[in-house]
C-alpha angles and dihedrals in degrees: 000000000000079000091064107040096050083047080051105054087035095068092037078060096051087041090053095051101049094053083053097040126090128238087245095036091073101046112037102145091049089051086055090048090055104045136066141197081248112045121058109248116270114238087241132015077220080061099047087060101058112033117069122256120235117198101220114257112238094183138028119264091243085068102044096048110034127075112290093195093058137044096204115145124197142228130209125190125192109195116184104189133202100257090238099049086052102109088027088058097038082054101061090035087058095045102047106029096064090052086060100042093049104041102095081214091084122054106229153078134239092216096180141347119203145173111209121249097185132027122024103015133220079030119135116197119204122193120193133173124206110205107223091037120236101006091059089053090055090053095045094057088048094050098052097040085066088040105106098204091043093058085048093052094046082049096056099034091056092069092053097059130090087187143341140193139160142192135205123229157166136240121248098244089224081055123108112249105255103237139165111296131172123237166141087208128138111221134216120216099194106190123204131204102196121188118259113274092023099099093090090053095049100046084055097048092042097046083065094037088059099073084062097065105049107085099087090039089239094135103105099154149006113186136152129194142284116170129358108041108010133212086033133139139199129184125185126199130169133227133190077232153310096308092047101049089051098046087048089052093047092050086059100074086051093070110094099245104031113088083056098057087052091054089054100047095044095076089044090056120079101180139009133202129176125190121189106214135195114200127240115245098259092052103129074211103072 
């Protein structure tokens, strides 16, 4: 009988002082486990078990991931051309772009010209780079608003196209430098919608996936966007032609990492597109 009266009271104590006590109160030493000088405390040590932890952010993605020695900025254009209009269209675009790519007055580079081979067709993709970034684009577009054949050309290609759109970009800093290659080679634009807030995690997943790609020296280009569709990614590699792109791909599972490195980048992906491309006479990638 004493047995249980003292068991009694001493469970009414206990009782007592949990409903006084504080969360914190009870686990001090775990709250200090789960907390850091650089992280703000989390309401429960139960809830930081539970809700994913963000490290903040100090610098856009743009800085952390793009090329720190130069300022170059990208264009991508994206030409879909009446069927009809198709050589017509190839023909001023070889005549004119060129002018343009190779005159020291503007401050930028036709990197590479295509029609593409598969994907959207009667489609002709352009990609150009202004060295200094956004002020060399600004004076691009001023130069050649006062330049007489280039208002000509703008003139007759408009009524080529069924539809256009571009987007600017930066390149991935682990990427290779796209420069000036002969051919003949076929090239694959492969095109990536990322979910918001995954750029930082594919840009450190990518910068180790790369390694894994270099030995055919297919690797041409790594950029994400600017302006224009964000949180997209487009990668460009080049093949002597269809077999070879897909023995190269194939070699690549058999490289110990990177099929992990695939598992991890799928979720962050919401959309995938691939064009094979085959570049226009005057593309300096051939």
């Amino acid at each position: 009988m004493a047995a249980r009266v003292l068991r009694a009271g001493g469970a009414a104590l206990a009782s007592g002082f949990l409903r006084r006590a504080s969360p914190g109160s009870l686990l001090p030493g775990l709250r200090k486990l789960t907390s850091s000088d650089n992280r703000p405390r989390e309401d429960s040590w139960l809830k930081s078990l539970f809700v994913r932890k963000v490290d903040p952010r100090k610098d856009a993605h743009s800085n952390l991931l793009a090329k720190k020695e130069t300022s170059s900025l990208y264009k991508l254009q994206f030409h879909n051309v009446k069927p009809e209009c198709l050589e017509a269209y190839n023909k001023i675009c070889q005549e004119v772009l060129p002018r343009i790519h190779e005159d020291k007055h503007y401050p930028c580079t036709l990197v590479g010209t295509w029609n593409t081979w598969y994907g959207e067709q009667d489609q002709a993709v352009h990609l150009w780079r202004y060295e200094g970034g956004y002020p060399a684009l600004t004076e691009v577009m001023n130069k050649l608003r006062e330049n007489q054949e280039f208002s000509e050309f703008r003139k007759a290609r408009s009524n080529m196209l069924l539809s256009r759109k571009n987007q600017l970009l930066l390149e991935f800093s682990f990427w290779n430098e796209p420069i000036p290659r002969s051919g003949p080679n076929i090239y694959e634009l492969r095109s990536y919608q990322l979910r918001p807030g995954t750029m930082i995690e594919w840009g450190n997943y990518w910068a180790r996936a790369i390694r894994f790609r270099q030995d055919g020296n297919e690797a041409v280009g790594g950029f994400f966007s600017q302006i224009g569709q964000l949180y997209m990614v487009h990668h460009l590699w080049a093949y002597k032609d269809l077999q070879t792109r897909e023995d190269i791909r194939n070699a690549a599972w058999h490289k110990h990492g990177w099929e992990e490195l695939v598992y991890y980048t799928v979720p962050l992906i919401q959309e995938m597109e691939s064009r094979i491309m085959i570049p226009q006479k005057t593309s300096p990638l051939q």
